[in-house]
N, C-alpha and C positions, 0 to 999 in steps of 0.2 A: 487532741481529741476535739472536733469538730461540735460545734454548737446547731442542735439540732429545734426548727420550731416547732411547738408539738399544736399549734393552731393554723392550719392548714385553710386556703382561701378556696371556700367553693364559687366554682363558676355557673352551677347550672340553675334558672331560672324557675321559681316557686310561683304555680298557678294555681295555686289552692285560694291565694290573699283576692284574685281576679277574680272567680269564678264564684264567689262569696257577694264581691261587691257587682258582680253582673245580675245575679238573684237579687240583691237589694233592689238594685235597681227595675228589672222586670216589674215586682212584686208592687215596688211604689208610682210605675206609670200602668199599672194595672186596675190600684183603687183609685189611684185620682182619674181616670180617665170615666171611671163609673159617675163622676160629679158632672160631669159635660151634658148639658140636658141639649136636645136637638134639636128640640122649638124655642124659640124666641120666646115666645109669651105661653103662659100658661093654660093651657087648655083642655077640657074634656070633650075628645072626639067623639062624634058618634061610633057605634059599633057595626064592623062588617065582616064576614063572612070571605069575602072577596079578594085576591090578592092582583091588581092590578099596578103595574110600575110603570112608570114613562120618567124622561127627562126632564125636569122643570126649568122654566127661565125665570120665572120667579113666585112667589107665594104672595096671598093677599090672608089677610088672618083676620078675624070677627074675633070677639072676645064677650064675656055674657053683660058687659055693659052695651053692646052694641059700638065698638069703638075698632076703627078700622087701619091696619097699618100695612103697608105693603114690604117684604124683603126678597132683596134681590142680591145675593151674593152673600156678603157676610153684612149686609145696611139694612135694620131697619129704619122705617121712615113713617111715623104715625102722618095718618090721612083723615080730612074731614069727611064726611059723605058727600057733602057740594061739588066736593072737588073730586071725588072716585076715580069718574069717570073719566076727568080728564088724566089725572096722573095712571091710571090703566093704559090709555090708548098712547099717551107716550113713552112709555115702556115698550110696549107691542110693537112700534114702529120705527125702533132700537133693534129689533129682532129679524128671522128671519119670517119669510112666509106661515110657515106651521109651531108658533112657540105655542108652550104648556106655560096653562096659570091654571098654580093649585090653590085652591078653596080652604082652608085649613078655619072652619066656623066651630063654635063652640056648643055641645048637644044643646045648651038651650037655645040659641040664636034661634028667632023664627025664619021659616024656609021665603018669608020676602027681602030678605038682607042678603040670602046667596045669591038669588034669582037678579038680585039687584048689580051682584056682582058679572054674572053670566050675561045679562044684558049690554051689562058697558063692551064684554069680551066680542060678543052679538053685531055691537053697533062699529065697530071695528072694523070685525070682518066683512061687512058688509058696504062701508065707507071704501074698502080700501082693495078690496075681492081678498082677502086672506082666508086662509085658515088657520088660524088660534083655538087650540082646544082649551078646555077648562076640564079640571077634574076637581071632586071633592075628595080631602083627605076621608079617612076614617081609620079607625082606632081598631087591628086585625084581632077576633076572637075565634079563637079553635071550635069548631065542632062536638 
């Protein structure tokens, strides 16, 4: 009489253990990715109504100390005001004919520290025959 083994090897492949740890996983690059803030520096935009997009080459940021820093890419680089203008127009001419610099000032910033900003973009495009646009961010409020 033949010795029979009553534990039998299965072969076929259990995806339940997978599909378990694929939802963990979902779930936990789902909250952490809510922690990724998008601005560099802290800020309260003003409010608009407006939904304008362009491509940007790089951001210039005001903050409510009046403290100025330019990012371009994933680098911020705190800037003096003395210096603004020059570190703006070397940038620009790093670029092509028509780059975006976005404005991104904080609601209290007075409107002479943008204008300050737009000027440098101003004297650029005018140094050099370009066209450099500038936009100001803002902070989109529904209706």
């Amino acid at each position: 009489m033949p010795i029979r083994v009553q534990n039998k090897r299965n072969i076929e492949f259990n995806l339940s253990t997978q599909a378990d740890l694929v939802f963990l996983l979902l779930i936990f690059f789902m909250i952490t990715s809510t922690f990724v803030s998008p601005n560099a520096i802290k800020l309260l935009l003003p409010e608009s109504t407006s939904k304008t997009m362009a491509k940007q080459n790089f951001e210039v940021y005001i903050d409510e100390n009046l403290e100025y820093a330019i990012k371009e890419g994933k680098d911020l680089m705190a800037v003096e005001e003395s210096l603004l203008v020059s570190a703006i127009s070397e940038r620009l001419m790093q670029h092509q004919a028509d780059a975006t610099v976005v404005v991104r000032a904080d609601k209290s910033v007075p409107v002479q520290n943008i204008v300050y900003v737009i000027d440098a973009v101003n004297g650029v495009n005018d140094m050099y025959q370009r066209k450099h646009k500038v936009i100001l961010a803002t902070a989109n409020v529904s209706k």
